[in-house]
Residue, then its C-alpha position, 0 to 999 in steps of 0.5 A: x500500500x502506498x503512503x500519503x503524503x501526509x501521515x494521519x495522527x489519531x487521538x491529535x487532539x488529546x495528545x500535548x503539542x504547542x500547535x493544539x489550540x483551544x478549539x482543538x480540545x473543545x472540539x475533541x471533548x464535543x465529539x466524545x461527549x456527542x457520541x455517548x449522548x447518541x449511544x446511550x440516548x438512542x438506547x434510552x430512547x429505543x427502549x422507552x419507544x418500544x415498551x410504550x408500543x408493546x404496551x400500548x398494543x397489549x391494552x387495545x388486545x386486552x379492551x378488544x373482544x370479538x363479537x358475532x355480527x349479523x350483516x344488515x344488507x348485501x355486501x357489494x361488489x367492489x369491481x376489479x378496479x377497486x379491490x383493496x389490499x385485504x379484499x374485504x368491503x364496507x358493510x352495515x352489520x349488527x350486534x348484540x352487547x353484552x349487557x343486552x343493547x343492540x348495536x349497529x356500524x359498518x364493518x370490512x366484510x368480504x365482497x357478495x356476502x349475504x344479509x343475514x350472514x354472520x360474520x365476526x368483528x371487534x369491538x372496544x370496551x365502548x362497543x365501537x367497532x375496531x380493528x383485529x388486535x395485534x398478534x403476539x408476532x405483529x406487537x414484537x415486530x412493531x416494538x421492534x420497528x418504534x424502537x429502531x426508529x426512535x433510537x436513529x432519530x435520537x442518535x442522528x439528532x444528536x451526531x446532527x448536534x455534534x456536526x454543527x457545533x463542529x462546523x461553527x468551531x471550524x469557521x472560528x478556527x479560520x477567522x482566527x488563522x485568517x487573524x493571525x496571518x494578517x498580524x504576521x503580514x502588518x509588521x513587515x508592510x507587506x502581504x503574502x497573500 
C-alpha cells in the first residue's frame, strides 16, 4: 500500500503539542461527549419507544373482544378496479352487547356476502367497532420497528448536534488563522497573500 503524503495522527487532539489550540480540545471533548449522548440516548430512547408500543398494543388486545355480527344488507361488489389490499368491503352489520343493547356500524366484510350472514368483528370496551388486535408476532415486530426508529432519530439528532457545533468551531478556527496571518503580514508592510 502506498503512503500519503501526509501521515494521519489519531487521538491529535488529546495528545500535548504547542500547535493544539483551544478549539482543538473543545472540539475533541464535543465529539466524545456527542457520541455517548447518541449511544446511550438512542438506547434510552429505543427502549422507552418500544415498551410504550408493546404496551400500548397489549391494552387495545386486552379492551378488544370479538363479537358475532349479523350483516344488515348485501355486501357489494367492489369491481376489479377497486379491490383493496385485504379484499374485504364496507358493510352495515349488527350486534348484540353484552349487557343486552343492540348495536349497529359498518364493518370490512368480504365482497357478495349475504344479509343475514354472520360474520365476526371487534369491538372496544365502548362497543365501537375496531380493528383485529395485534398478534403476539405483529406487537414484537412493531416494538421492534418504534424502537429502531426512535433510537436513529435520537442518535442522528444528536451526531446532527455534534456536526454543527463542529462546523461553527471550524469557521472560528479560520477567522482566527485568517487573524493571525494578517498580524504576521502588518509588521513587515507587506502581504503574502
Amino acid at each position: 500500500m502506498a503512503a500519503s503524503g501526509c501521515t494521519r495522527v489519531r487521538l491529535w487532539r488529546w495528545r500535548r503539542s504547542p500547535l493544539r489550540r483551544r478549539s482543538d480540545v473543545i472540539e475533541a471533548w464535543i465529539v466524545l461527549c456527542g457520541w455517548v449522548f447518541a449511544l446511550v440516548g438512542a438506547l434510552f430512547a429505543g427502549q422507552v419507544a418500544a415498551d410504550a408500543v408493546a404496551r400500548s398494543a397489549e391494552e387495545q388486545r386486552a379492551e378488544s373482544r370479538r363479537v358475532t355480527a349479523v350483516l344488515v344488507k348485501d355486501a357489494e361488489d367492489p369491481g376489479p378496479s377497486r379491490v383493496t389490499t385485504d379484499h374485504l368491503v364496507w358493510a352495515a352489520v349488527r350486534w348484540t352487547d353484552p349487557d343486552g343493547a343492540t348495536r349497529t356500524d359498518d364493518a370490512r366484510v368480504p365482497p357478495r356476502t349475504q344479509a343475514g350472514s354472520k360474520v365476526e368483528v371487534w369491538t372496544d370496551r365502548t362497543g365501537a367497532i375496531v380493528n383485529e388486535p395485534l398478534s403476539e408476532g405483529e406487537i414484537v415486530l412493531h416494538s421492534v420497528a418504534g424502537g429502531v426508529l426512535a433510537a436513529a432519530g435520537t442518535g442522528g439528532s444528536v451526531l446532527g448536534t455534534v456536526w454543527v457545533l463542529r462546523l461553527g468551531l471550524e469557521r472560528r478556527r479560520l477567522e482566527q488563522w485568517a487573524a493571525e496571518w494578517e498580524r504576521m503580514d502588518t509588521p513587515w508592510g507587506w502581504k503574502t497573500g
